[in-house]
RODOMAR-801631 format. One record per residue: residue number from 1; residue in three letters; x, y, z of N, C-alpha, C in turn. Coordinates in steps of 0.2 Angstrom, whole numbers. Example, Ala and Ser with C-alpha at 12.3 -4.5 7.8 and 13.67 -1.06 7.14 Angstrom:
<lomars>
<lomar num="1" residu="ALA" n_px="66" n_py="-28" n_pz="39" ca_px="62" ca_py="-22" ca_pz="39" c_px="66" c_py="-16" c_pz="39"/>
<lomar num="2" residu="SER" n_px="64" n_py="-11" n_pz="35" ca_px="68" ca_py="-5" ca_pz="36" c_px="64" c_py="0" c_pz="39"/>
</lomars>
This chain:
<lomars>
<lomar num="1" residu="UNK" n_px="742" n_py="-1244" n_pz="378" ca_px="743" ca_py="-1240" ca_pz="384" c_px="743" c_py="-1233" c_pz="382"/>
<lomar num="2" residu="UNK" n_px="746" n_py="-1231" n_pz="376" ca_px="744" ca_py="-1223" ca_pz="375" c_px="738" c_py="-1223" c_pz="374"/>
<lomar num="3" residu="UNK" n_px="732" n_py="-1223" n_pz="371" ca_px="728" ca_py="-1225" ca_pz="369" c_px="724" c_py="-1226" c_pz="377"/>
<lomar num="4" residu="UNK" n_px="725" n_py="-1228" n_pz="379" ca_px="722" ca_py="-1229" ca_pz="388" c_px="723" c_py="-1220" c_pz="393"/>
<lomar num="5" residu="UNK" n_px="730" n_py="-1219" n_pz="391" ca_px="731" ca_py="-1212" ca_pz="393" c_px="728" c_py="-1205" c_pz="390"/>
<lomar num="6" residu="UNK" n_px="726" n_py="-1206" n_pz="383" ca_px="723" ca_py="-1201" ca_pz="380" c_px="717" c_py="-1203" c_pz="384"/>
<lomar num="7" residu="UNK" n_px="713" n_py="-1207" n_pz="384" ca_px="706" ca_py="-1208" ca_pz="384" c_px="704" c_py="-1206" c_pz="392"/>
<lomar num="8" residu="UNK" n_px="709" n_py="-1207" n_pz="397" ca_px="708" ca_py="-1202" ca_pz="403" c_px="705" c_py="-1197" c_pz="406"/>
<lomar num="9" residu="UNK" n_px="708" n_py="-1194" n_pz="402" ca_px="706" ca_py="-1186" ca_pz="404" c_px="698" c_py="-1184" c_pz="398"/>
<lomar num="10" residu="UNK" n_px="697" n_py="-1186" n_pz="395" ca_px="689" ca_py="-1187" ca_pz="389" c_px="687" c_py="-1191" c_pz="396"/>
<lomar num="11" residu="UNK" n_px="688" n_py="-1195" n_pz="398" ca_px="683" ca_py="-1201" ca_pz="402" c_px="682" c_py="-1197" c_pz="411"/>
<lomar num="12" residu="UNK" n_px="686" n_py="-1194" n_pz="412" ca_px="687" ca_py="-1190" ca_pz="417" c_px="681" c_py="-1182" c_pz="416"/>
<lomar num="13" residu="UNK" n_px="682" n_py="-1182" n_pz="411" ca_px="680" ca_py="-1175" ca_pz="408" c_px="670" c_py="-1176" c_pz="408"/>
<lomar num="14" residu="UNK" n_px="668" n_py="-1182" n_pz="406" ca_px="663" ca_py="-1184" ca_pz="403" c_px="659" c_py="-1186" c_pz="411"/>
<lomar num="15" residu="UNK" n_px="665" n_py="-1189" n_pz="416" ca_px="661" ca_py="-1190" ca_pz="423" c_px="659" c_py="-1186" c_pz="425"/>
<lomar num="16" residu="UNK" n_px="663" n_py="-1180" n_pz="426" ca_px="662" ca_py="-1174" ca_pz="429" c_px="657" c_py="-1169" c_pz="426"/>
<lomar num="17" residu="UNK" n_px="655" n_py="-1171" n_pz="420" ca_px="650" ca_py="-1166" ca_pz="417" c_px="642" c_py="-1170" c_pz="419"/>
<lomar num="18" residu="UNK" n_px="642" n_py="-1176" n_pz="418" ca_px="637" ca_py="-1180" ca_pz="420" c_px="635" c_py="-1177" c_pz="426"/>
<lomar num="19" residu="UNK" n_px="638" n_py="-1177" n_pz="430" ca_px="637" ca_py="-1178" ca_pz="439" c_px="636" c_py="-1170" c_pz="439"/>
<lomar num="20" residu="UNK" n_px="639" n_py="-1165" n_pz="435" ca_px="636" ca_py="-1159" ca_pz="437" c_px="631" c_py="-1158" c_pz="435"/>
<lomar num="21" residu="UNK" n_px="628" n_py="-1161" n_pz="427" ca_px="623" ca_py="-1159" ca_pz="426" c_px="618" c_py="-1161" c_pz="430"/>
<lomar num="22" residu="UNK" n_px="618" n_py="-1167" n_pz="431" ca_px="614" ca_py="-1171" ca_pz="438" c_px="613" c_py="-1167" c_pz="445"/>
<lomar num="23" residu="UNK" n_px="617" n_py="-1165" n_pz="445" ca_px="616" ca_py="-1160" ca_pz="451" c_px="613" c_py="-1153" c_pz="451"/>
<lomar num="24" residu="UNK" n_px="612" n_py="-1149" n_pz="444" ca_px="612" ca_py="-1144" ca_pz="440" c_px="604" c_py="-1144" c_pz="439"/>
<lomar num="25" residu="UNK" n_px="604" n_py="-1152" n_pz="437" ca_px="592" ca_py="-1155" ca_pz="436" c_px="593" c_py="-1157" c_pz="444"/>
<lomar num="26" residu="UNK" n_px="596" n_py="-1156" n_pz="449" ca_px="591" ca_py="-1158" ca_pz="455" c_px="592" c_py="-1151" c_pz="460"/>
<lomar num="27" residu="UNK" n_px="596" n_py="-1150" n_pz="457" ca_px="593" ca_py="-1141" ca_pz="461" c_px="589" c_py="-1138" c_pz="458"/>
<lomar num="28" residu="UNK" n_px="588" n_py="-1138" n_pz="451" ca_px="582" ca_py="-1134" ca_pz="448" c_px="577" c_py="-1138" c_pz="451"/>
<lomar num="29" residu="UNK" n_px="577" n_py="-1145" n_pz="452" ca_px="569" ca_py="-1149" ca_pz="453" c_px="566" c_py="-1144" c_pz="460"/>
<lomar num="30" residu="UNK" n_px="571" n_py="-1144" n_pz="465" ca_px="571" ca_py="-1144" ca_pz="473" c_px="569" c_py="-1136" c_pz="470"/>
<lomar num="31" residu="UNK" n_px="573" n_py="-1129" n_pz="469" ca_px="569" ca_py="-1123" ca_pz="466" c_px="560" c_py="-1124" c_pz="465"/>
<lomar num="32" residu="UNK" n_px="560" n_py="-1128" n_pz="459" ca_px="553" ca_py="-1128" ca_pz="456" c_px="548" c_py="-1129" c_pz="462"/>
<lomar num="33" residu="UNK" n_px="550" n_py="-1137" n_pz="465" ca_px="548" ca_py="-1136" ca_pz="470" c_px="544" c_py="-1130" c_pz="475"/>
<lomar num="34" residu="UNK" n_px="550" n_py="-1126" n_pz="477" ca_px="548" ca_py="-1121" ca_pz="484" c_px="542" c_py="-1117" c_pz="479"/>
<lomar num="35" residu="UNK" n_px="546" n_py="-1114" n_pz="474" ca_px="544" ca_py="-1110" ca_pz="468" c_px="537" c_py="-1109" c_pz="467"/>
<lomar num="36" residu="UNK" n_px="534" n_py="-1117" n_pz="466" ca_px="528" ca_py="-1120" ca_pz="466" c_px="522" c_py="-1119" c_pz="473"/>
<lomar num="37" residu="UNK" n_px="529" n_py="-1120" n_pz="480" ca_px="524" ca_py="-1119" ca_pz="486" c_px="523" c_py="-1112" c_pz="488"/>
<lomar num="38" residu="UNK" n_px="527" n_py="-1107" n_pz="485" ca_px="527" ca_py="-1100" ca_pz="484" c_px="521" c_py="-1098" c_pz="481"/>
<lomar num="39" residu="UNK" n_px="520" n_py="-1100" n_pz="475" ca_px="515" ca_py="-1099" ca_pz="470" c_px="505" c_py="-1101" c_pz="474"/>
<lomar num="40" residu="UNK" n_px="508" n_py="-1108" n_pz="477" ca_px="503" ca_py="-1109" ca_pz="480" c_px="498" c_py="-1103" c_pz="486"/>
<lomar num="41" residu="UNK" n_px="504" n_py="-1101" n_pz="490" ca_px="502" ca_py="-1098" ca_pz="495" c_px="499" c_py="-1090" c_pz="490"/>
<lomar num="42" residu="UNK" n_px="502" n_py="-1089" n_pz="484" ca_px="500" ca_py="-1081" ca_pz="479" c_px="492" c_py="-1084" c_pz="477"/>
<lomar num="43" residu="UNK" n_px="491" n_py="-1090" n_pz="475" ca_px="485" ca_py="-1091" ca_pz="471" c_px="480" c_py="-1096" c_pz="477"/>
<lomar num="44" residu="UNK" n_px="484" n_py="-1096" n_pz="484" ca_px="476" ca_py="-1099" ca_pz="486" c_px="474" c_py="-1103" c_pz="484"/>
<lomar num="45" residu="UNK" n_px="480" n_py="-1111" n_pz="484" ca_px="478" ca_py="-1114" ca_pz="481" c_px="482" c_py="-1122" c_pz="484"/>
<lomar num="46" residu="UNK" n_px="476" n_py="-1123" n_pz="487" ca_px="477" ca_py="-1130" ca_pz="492" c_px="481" c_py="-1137" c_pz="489"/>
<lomar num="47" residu="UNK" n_px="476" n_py="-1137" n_pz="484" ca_px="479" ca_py="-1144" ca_pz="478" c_px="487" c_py="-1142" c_pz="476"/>
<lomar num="48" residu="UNK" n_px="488" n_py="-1135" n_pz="474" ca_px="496" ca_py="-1135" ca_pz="472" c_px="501" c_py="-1136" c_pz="477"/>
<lomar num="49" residu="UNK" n_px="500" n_py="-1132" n_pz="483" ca_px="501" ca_py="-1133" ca_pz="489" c_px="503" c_py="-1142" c_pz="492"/>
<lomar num="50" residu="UNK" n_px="497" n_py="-1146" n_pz="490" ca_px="499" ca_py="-1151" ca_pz="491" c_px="501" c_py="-1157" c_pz="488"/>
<lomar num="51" residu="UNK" n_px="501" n_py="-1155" n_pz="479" ca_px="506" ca_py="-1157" ca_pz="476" c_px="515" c_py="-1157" c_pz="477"/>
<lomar num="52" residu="UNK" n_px="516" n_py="-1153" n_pz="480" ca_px="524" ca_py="-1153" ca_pz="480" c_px="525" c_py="-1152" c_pz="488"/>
<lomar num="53" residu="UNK" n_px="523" n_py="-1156" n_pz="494" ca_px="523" ca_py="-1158" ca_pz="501" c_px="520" c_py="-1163" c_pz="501"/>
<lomar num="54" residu="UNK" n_px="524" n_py="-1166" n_pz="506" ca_px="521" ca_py="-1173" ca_pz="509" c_px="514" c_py="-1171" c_pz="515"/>
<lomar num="55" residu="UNK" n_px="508" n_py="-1176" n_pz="516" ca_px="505" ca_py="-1175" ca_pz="520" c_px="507" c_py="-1175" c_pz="527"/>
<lomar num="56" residu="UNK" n_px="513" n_py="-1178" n_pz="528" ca_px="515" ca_py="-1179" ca_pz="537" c_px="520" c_py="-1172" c_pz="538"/>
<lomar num="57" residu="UNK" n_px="518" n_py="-1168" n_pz="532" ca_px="523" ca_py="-1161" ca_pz="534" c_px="521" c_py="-1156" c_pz="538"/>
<lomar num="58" residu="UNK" n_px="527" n_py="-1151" n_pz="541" ca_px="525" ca_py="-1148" ca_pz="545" c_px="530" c_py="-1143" c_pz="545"/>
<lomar num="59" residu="UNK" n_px="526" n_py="-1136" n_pz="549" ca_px="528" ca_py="-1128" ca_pz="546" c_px="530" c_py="-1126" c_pz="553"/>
<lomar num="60" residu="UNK" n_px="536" n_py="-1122" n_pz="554" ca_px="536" ca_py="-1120" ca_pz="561" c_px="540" c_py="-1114" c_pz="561"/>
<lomar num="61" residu="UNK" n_px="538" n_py="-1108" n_pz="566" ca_px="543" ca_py="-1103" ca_pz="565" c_px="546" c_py="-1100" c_pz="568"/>
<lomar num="62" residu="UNK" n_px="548" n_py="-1095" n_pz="569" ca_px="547" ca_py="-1087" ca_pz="573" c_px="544" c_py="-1082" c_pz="573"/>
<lomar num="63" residu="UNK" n_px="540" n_py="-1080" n_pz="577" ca_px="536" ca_py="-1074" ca_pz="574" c_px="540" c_py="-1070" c_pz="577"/>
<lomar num="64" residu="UNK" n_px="543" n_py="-1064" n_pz="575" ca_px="545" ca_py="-1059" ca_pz="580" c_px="540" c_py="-1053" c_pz="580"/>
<lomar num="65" residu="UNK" n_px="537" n_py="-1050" n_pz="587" ca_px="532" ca_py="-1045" ca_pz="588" c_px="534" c_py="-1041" c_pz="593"/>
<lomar num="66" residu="UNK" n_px="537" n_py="-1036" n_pz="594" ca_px="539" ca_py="-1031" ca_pz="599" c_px="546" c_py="-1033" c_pz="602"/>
<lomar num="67" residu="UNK" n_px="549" n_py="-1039" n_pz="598" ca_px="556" ca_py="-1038" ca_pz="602" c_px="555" c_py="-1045" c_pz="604"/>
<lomar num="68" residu="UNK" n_px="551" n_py="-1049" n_pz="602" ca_px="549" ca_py="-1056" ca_pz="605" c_px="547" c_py="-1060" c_pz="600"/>
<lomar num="69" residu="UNK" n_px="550" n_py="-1066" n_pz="602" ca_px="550" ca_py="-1071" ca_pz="598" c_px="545" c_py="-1076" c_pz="598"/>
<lomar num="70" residu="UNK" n_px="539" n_py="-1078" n_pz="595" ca_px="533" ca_py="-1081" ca_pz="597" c_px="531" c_py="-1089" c_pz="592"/>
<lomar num="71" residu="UNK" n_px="533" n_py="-1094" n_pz="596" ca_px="534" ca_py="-1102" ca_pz="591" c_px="528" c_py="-1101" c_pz="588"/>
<lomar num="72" residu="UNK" n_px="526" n_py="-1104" n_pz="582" ca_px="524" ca_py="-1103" ca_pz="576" c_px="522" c_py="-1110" c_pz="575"/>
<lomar num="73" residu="UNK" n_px="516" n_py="-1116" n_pz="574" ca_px="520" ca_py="-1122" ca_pz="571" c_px="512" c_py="-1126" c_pz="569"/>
<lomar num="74" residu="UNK" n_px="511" n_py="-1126" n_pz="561" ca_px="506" ca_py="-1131" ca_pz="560" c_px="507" c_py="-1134" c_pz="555"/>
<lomar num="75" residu="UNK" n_px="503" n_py="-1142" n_pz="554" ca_px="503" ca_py="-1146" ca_pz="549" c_px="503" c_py="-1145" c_pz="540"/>
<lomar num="76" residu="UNK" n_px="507" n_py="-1148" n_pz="535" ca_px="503" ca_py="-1143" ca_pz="530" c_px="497" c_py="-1146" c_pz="527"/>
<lomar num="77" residu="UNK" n_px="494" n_py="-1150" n_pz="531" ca_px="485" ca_py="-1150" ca_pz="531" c_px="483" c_py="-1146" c_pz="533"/>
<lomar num="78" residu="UNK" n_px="487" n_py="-1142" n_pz="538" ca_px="481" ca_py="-1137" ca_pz="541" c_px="484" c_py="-1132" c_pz="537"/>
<lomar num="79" residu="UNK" n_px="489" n_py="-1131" n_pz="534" ca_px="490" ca_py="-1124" ca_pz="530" c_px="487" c_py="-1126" c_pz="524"/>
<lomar num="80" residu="UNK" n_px="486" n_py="-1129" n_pz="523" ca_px="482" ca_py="-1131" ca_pz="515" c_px="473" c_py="-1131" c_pz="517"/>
<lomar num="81" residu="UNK" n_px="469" n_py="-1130" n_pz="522" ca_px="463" ca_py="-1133" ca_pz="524" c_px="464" c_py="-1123" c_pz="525"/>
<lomar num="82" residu="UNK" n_px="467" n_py="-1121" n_pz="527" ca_px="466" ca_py="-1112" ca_pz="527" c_px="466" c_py="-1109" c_pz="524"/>
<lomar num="83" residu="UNK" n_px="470" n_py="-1112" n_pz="518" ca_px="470" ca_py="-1109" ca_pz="512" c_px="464" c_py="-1112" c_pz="507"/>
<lomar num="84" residu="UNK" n_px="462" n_py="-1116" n_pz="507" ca_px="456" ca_py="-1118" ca_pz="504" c_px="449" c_py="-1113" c_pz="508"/>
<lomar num="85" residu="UNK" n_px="450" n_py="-1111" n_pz="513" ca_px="447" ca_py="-1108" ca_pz="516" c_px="445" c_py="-1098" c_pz="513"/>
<lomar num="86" residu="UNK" n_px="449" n_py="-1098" n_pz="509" ca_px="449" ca_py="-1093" ca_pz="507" c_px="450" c_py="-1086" c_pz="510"/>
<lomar num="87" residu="UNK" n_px="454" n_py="-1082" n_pz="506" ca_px="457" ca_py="-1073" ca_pz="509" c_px="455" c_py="-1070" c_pz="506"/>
<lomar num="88" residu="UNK" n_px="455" n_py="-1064" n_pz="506" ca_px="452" ca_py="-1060" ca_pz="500" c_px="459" c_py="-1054" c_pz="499"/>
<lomar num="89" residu="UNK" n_px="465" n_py="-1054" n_pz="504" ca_px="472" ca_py="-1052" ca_pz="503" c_px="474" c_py="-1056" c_pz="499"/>
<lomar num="90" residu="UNK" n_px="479" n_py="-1053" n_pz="494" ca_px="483" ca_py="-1057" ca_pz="491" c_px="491" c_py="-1058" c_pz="494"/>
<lomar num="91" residu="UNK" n_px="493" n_py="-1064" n_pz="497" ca_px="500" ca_py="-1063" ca_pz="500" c_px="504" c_py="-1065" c_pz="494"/>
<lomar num="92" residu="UNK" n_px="512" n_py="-1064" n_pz="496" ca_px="515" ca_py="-1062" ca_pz="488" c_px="521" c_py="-1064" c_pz="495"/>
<lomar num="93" residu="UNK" n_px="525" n_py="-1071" n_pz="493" ca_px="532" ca_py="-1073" ca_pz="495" c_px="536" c_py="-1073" c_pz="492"/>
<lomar num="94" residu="UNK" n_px="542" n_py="-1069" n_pz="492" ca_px="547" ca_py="-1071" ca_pz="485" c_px="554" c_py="-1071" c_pz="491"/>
<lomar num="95" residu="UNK" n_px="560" n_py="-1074" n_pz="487" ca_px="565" ca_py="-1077" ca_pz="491" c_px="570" c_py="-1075" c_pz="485"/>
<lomar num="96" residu="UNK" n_px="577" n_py="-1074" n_pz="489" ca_px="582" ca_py="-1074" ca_pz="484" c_px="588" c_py="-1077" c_pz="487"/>
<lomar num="97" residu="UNK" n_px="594" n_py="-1075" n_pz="484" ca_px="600" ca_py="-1078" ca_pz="486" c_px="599" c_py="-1085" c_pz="488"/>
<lomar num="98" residu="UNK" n_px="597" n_py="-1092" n_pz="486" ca_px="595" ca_py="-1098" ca_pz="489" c_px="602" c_py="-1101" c_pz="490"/>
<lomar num="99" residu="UNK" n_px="603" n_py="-1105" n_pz="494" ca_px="607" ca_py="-1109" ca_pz="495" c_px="605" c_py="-1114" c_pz="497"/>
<lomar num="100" residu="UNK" n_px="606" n_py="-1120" n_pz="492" ca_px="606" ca_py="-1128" ca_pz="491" c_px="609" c_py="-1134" c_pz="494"/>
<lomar num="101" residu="UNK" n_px="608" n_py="-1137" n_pz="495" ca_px="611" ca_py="-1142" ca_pz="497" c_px="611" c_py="-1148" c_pz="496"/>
<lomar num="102" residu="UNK" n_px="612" n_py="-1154" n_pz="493" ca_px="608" ca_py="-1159" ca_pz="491" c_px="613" c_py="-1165" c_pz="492"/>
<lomar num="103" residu="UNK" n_px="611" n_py="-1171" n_pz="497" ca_px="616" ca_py="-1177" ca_pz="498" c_px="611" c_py="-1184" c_pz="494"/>
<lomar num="104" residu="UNK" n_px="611" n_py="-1189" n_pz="492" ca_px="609" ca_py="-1194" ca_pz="489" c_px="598" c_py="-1191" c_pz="487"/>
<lomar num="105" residu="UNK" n_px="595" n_py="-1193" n_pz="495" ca_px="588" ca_py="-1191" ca_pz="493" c_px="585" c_py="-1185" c_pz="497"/>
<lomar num="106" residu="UNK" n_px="591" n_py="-1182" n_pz="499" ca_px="588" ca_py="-1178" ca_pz="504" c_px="590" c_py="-1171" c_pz="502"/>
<lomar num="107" residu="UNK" n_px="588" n_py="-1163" n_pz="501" ca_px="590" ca_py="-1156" ca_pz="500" c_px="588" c_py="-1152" c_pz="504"/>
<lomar num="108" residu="UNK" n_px="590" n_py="-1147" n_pz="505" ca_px="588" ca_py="-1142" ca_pz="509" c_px="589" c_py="-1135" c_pz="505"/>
<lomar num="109" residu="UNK" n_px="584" n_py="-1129" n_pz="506" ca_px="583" ca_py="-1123" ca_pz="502" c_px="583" c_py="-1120" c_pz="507"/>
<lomar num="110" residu="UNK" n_px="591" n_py="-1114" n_pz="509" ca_px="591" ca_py="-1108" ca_pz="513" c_px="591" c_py="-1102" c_pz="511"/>
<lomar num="111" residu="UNK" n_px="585" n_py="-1097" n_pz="512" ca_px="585" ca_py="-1092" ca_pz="508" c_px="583" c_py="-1086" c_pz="513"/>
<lomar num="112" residu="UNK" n_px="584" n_py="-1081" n_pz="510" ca_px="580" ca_py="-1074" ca_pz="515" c_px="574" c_py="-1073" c_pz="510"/>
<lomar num="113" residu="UNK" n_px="568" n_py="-1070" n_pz="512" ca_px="562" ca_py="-1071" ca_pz="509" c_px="559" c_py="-1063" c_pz="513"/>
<lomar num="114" residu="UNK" n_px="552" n_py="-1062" n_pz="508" ca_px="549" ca_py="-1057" ca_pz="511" c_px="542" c_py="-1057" c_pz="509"/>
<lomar num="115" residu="UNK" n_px="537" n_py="-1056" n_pz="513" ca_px="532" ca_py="-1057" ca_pz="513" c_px="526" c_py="-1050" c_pz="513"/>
<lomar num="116" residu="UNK" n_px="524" n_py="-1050" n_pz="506" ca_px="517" ca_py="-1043" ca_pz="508" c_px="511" c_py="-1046" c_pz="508"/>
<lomar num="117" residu="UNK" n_px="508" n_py="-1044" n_pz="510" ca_px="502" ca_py="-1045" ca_pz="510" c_px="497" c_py="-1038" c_pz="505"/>
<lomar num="118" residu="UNK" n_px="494" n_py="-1037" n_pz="498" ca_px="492" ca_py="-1033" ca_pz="496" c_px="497" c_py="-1026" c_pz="492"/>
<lomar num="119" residu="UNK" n_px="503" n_py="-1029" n_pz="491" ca_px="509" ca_py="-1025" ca_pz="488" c_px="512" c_py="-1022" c_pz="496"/>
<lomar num="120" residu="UNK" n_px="510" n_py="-1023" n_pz="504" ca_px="516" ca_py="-1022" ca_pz="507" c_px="517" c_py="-1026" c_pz="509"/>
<lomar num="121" residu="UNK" n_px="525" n_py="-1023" n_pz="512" ca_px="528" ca_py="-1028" ca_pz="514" c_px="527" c_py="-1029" c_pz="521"/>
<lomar num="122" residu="UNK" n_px="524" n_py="-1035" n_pz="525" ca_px="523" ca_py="-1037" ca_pz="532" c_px="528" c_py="-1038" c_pz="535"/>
<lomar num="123" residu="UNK" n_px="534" n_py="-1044" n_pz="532" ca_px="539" ca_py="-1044" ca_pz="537" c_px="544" c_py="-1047" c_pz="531"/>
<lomar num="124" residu="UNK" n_px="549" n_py="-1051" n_pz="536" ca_px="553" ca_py="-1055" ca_pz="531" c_px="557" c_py="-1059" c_pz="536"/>
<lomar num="125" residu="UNK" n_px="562" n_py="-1061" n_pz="533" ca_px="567" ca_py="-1067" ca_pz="535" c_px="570" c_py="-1072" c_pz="532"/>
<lomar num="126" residu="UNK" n_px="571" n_py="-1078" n_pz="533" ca_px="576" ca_py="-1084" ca_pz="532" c_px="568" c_py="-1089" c_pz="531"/>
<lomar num="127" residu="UNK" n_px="568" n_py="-1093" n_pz="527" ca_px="566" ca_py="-1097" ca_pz="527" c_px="570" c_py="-1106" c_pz="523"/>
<lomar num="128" residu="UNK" n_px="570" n_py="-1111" n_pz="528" ca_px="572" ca_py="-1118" ca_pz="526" c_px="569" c_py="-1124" c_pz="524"/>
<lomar num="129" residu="UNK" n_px="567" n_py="-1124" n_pz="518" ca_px="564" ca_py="-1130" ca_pz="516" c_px="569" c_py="-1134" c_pz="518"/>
<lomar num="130" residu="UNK" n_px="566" n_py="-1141" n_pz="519" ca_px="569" ca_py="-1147" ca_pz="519" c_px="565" c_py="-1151" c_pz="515"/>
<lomar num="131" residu="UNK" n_px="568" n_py="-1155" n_pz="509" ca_px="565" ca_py="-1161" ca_pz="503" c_px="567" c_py="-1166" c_pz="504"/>
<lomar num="132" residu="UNK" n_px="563" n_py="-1171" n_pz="503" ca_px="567" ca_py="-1177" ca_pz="500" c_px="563" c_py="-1180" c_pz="493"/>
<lomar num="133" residu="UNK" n_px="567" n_py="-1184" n_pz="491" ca_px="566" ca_py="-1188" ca_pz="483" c_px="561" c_py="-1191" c_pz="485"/>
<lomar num="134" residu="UNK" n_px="553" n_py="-1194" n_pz="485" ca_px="549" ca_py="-1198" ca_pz="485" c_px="546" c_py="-1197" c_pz="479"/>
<lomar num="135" residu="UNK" n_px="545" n_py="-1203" n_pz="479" ca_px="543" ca_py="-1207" ca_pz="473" c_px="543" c_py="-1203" c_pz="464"/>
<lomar num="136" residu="UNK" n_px="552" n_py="-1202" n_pz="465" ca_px="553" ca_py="-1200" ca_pz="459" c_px="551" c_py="-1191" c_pz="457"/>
<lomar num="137" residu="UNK" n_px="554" n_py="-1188" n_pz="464" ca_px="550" ca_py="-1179" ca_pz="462" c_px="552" c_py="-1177" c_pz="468"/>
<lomar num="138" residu="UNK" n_px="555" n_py="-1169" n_pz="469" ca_px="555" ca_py="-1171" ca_pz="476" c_px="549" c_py="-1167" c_pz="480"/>
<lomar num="139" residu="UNK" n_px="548" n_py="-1167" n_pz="485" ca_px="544" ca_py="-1166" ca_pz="492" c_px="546" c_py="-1161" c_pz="494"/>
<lomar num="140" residu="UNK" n_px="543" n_py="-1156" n_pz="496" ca_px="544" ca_py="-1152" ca_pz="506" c_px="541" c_py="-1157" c_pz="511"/>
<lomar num="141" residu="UNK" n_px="547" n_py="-1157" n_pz="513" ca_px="546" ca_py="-1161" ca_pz="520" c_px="545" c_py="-1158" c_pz="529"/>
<lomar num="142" residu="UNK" n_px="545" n_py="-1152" n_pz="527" ca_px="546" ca_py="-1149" ca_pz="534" c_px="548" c_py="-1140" c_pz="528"/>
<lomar num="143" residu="UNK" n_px="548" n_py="-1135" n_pz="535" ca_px="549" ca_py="-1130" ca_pz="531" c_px="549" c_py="-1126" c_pz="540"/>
<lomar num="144" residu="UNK" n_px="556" n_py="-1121" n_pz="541" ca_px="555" ca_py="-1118" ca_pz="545" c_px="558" c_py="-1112" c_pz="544"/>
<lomar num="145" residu="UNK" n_px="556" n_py="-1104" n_pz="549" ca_px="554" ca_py="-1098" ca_pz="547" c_px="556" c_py="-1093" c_pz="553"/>
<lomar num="146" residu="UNK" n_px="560" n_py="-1087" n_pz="550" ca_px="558" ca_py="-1084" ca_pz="554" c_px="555" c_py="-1078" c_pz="552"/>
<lomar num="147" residu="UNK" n_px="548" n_py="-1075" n_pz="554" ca_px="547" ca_py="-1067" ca_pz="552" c_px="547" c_py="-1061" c_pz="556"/>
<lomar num="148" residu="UNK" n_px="551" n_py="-1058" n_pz="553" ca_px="555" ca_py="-1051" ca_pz="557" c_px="551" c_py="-1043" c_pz="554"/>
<lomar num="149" residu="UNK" n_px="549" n_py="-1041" n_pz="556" ca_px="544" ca_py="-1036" ca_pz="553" c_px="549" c_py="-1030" c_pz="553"/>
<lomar num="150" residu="UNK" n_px="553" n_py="-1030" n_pz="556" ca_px="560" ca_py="-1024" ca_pz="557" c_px="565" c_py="-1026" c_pz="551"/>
<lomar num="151" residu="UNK" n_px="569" n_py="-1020" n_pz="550" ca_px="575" ca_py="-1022" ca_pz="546" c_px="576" c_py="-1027" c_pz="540"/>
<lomar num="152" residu="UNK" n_px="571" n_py="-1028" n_pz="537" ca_px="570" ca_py="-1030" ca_pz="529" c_px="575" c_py="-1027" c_pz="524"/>
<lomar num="153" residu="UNK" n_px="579" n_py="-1033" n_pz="522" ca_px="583" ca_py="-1030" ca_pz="517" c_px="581" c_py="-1031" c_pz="512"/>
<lomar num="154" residu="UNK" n_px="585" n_py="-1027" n_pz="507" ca_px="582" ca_py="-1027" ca_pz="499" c_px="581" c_py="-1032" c_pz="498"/>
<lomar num="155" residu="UNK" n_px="577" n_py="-1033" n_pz="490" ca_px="578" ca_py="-1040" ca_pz="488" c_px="577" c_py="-1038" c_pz="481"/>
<lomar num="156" residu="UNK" n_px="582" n_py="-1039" n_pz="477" ca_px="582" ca_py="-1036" ca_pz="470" c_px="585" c_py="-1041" c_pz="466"/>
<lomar num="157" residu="UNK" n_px="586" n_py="-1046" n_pz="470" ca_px="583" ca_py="-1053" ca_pz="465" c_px="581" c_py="-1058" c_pz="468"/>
<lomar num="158" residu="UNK" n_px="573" n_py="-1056" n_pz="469" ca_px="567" ca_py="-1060" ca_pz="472" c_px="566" c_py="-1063" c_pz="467"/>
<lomar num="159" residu="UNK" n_px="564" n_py="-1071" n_pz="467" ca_px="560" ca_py="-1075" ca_pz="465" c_px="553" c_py="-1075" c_pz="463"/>
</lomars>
């Protein structure tokens, strides 16, 4: 019985380190992730872009322009079919503060983000991924935006 009671708190000790490390490799997968569709949208590049998204995915936002807020909404085959289409700007998305969230196969990435086009900065805002675990990796599953051209706060730990 002693012997049962020692070994409690080690067995207790050893679950709890498990399941955070576990959750510790699924927030960084879920980062690499966004990280990766960030990247994509820097280097114009459709194939990376549709490595880490599902084909039935889809983008949708707010544009705000003069005080107005203007629905935003396409598939990410059509953002990956525009992006293979080529720009001759470089866009440059980086995000900080993230906040995760992650239940059995499903995560979500809330962050403020800001967006230049050619070193300025266009606008910025909130951006929410939503993933899920398929087939062993996870996905962006959707992805929704607002962009605010006014009041841009810092971001001095951008991604």
């Amino acid at each position: 019985m002693r012997t049962l009671l020692l070994a409690a708190p080690l067995i207790a000790a050893l679950s709890y380190s498990t399941s955070a490390m576990a959750k510790d490799t699924a927030e960084a997968a879920v980062i690499h992730a966004v990280d990766e569709f960030m990247r994509s949208i820097k280097e114009q590049d459709a194939e990376l872009m549709a490595s880490v998204t599902t084909a039935e995915g889809r983008t949708s936002g707010l544009i705000y322009q003069d005080g107005v807020a203007k629905f935003f909404s396409e598939t990410f085959l059509e953002g990956q079919a525009r992006l293979a289409s080529g720009n001759e700007a470089t866009w440059t998305e980086s995000y900080w503060n993230p906040t995760i969230l992650i239940h059995n196969g499903i995560a979500m990435l809330w962050a403020p983000y800001s967006m230049e086009v050619d070193g300025i900065r266009m606008h910025c805002g909130i951006d929410v991924f939503n993933l899920a675990f398929v087939n062993e990796e996870w996905k962006i599953v959707s992805i929704q935006f607002t962009a605010e051209p006014d009041g841009c706060p810092g971001d001095p730990d951008a991604r």
